[in-house]
MARZA-769448 format. One record per residue (C-alpha): residue number from 1; residue in three letters; y, z, x. Coordinates in steps of 0.05 Angstrom, whole numbers. Layout:
residues N
<site><nr>NUM</nr><rest>ALA</rest><py>Y</py><pz>Z</pz><px>X</px></site>
...
end
This chain:
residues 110
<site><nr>1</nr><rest>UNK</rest><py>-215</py><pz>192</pz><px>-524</px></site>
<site><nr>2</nr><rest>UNK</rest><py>-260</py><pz>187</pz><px>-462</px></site>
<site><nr>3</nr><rest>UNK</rest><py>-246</py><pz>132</pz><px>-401</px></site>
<site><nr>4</nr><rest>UNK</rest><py>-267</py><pz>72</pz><px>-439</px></site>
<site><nr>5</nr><rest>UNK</rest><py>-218</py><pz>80</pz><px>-492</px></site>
<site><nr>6</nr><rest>UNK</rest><py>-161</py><pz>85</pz><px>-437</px></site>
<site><nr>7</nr><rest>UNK</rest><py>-189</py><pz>26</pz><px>-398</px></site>
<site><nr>8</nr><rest>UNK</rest><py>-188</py><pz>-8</pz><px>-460</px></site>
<site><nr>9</nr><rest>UNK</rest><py>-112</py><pz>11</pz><px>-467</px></site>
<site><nr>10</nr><rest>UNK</rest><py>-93</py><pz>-7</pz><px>-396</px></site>
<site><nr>11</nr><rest>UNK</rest><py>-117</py><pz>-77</pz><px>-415</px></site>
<site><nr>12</nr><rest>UNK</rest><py>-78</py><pz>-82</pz><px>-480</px></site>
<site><nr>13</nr><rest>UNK</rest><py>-11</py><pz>-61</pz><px>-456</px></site>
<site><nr>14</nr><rest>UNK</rest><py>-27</py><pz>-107</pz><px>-392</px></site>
<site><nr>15</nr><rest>UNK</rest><py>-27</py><pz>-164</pz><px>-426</px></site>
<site><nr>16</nr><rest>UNK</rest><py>28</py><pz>-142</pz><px>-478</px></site>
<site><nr>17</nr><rest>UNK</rest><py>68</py><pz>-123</pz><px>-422</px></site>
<site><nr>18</nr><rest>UNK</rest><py>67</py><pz>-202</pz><px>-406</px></site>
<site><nr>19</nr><rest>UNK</rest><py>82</py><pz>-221</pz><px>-471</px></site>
<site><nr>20</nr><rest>UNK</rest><py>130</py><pz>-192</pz><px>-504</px></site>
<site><nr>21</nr><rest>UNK</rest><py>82</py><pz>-146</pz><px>-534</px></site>
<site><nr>22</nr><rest>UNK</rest><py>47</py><pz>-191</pz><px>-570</px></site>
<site><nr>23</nr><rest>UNK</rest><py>-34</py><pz>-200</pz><px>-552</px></site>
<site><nr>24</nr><rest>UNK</rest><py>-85</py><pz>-252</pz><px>-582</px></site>
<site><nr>25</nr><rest>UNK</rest><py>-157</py><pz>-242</pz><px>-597</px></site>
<site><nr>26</nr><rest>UNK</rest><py>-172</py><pz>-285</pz><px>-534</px></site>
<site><nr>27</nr><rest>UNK</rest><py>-138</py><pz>-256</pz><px>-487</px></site>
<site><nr>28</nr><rest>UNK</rest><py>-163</py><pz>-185</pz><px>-513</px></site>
<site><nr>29</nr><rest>UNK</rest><py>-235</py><pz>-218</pz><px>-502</px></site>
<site><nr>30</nr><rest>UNK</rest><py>-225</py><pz>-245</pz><px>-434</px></site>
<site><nr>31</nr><rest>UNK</rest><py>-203</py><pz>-181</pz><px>-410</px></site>
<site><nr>32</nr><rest>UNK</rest><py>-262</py><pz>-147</pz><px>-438</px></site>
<site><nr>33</nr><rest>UNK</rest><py>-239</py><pz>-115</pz><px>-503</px></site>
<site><nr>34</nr><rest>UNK</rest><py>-296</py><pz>-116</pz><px>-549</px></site>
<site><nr>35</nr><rest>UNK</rest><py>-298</py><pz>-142</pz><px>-621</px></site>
<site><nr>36</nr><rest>UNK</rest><py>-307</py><pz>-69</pz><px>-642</px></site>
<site><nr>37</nr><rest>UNK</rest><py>-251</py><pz>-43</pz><px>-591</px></site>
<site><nr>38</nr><rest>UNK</rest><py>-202</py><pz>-80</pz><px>-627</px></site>
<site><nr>39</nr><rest>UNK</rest><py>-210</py><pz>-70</pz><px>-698</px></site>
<site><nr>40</nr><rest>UNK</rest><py>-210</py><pz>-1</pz><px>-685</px></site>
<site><nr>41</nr><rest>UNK</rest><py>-146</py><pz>-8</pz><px>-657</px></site>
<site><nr>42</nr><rest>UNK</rest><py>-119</py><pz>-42</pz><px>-708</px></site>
<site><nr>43</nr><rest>UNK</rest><py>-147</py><pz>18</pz><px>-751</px></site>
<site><nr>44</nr><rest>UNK</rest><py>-109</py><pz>71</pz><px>-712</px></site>
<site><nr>45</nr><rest>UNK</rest><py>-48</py><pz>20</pz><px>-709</px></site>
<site><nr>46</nr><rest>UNK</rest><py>-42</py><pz>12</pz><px>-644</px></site>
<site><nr>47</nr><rest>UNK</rest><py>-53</py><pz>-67</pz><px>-657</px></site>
<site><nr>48</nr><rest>UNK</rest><py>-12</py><pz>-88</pz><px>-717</px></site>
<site><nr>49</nr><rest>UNK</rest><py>-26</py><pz>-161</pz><px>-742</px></site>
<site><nr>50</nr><rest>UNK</rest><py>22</py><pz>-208</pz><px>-736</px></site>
<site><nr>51</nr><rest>UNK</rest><py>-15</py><pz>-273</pz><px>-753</px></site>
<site><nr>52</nr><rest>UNK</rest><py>-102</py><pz>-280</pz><px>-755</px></site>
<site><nr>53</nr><rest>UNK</rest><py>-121</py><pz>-268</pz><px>-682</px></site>
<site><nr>54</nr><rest>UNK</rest><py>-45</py><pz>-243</pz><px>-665</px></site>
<site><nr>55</nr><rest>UNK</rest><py>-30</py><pz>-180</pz><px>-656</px></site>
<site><nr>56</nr><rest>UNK</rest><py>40</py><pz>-136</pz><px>-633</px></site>
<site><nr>57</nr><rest>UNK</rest><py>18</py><pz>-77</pz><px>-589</px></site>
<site><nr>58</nr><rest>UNK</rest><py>35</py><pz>-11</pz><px>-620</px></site>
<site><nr>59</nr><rest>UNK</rest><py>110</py><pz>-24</pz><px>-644</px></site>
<site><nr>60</nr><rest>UNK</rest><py>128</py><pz>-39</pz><px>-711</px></site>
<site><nr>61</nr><rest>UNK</rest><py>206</py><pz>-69</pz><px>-697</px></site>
<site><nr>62</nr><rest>UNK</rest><py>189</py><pz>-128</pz><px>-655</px></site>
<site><nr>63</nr><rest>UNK</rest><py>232</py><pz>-165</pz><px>-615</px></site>
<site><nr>64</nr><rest>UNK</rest><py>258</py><pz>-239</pz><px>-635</px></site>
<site><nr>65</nr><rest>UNK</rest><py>218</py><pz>-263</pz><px>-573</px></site>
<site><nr>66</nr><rest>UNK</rest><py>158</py><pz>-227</pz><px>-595</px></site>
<site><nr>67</nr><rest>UNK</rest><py>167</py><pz>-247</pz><px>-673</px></site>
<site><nr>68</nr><rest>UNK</rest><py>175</py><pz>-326</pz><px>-641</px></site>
<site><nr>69</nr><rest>UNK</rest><py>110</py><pz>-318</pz><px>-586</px></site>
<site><nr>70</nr><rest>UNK</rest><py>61</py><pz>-294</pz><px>-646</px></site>
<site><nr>71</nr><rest>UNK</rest><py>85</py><pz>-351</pz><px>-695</px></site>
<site><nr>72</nr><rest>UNK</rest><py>65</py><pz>-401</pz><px>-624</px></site>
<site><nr>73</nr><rest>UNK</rest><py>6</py><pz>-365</pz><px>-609</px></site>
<site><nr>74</nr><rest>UNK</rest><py>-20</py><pz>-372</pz><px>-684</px></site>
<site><nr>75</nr><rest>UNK</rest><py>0</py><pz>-458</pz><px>-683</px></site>
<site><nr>76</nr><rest>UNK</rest><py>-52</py><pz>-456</pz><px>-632</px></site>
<site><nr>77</nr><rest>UNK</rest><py>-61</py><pz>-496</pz><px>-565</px></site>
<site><nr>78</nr><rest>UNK</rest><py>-8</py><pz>-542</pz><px>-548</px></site>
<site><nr>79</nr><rest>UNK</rest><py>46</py><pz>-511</pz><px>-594</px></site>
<site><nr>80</nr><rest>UNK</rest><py>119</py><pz>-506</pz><px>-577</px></site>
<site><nr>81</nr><rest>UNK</rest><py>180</py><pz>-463</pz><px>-610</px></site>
<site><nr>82</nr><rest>UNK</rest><py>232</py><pz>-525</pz><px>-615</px></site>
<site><nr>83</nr><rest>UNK</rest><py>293</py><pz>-535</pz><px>-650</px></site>
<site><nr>84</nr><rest>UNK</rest><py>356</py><pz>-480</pz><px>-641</px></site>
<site><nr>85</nr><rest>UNK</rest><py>297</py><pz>-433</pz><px>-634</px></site>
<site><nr>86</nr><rest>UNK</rest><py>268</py><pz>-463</pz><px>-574</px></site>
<site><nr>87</nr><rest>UNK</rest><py>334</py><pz>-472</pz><px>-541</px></site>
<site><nr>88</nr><rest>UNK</rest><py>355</py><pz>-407</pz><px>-551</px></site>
<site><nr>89</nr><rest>UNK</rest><py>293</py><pz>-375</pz><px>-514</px></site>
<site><nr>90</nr><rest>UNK</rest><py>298</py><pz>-419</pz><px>-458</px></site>
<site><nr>91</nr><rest>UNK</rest><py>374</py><pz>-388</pz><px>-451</px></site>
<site><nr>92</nr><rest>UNK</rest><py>398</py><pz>-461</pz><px>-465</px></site>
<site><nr>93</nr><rest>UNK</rest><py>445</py><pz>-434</pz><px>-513</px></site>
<site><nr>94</nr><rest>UNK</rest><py>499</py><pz>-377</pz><px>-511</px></site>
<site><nr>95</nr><rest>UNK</rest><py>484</py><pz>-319</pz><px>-556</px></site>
<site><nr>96</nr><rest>UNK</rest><py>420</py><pz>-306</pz><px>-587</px></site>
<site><nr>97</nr><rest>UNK</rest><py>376</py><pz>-348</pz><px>-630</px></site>
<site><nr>98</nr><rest>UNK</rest><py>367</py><pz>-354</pz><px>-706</px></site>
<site><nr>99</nr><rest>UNK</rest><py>332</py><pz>-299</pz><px>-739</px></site>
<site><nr>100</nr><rest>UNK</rest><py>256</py><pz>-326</pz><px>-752</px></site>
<site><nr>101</nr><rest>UNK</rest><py>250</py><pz>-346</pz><px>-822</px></site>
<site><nr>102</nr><rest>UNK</rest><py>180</py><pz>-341</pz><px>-857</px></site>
<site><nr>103</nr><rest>UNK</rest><py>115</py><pz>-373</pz><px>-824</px></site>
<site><nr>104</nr><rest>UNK</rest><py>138</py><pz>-439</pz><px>-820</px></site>
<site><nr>105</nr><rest>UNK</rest><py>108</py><pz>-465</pz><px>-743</px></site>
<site><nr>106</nr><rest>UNK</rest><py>69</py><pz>-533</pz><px>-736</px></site>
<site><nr>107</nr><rest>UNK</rest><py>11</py><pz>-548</pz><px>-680</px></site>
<site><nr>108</nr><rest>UNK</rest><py>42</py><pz>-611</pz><px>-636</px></site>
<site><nr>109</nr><rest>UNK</rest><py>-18</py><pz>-642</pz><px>-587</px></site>
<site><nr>110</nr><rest>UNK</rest><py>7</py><pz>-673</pz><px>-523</px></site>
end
């Protein structure tokens, strides 16, 4: 791997490092990751897919708070994690959260 390939890792776990390691297409292309730098990732694994145009960053046991981000991230602009979920990762409840369940997550517009 020459230096592009590590700059091009630097800016994946960058922004994973932000998010729980979880990445979207978007933000891979406004940091500069190419189309082509990213499905080769996913080739090599280090970008597993979560949801189209979601990715985890080179783990395959993510966290609850990862697992919750990706299913946001995938509803699109303007969409919230509500419900016991939602309070749960805002630490409004004692204890963790219920486990996700399946791909259920709706778009809200405000």
């Amino acid at each position: 791997m020459g230096a592009s390939d590590r700059t091009v890792e630097e800016k994946v776990a960058r922004i994973a490092n932000r998010g729980h390691g979880v990445v979207t297409r978007q933000q891979l292309f406004r940091a500069g990751v190419s189309r082509r730098e990213i499905e080769s990732r996913l080739r090599s694994g280090m970008l597993l897919r979560a949801h189209p145009g979601v990715y985890r960053a080179g783990h395959r046991a993510p966290s609850v708070e990862a697992t919750y981000l990706a299913a946001v991230f995938a509803a699109g602009e303007g969409a919230v994690l509500t419900g016991r979920r939602g309070r749960a990762s805002l630490g409004a409840r004692q204890g963790t959260g219920p486990r996700p369940r399946g791909h259920r997550y709706k778009r809200t517009t405000h």
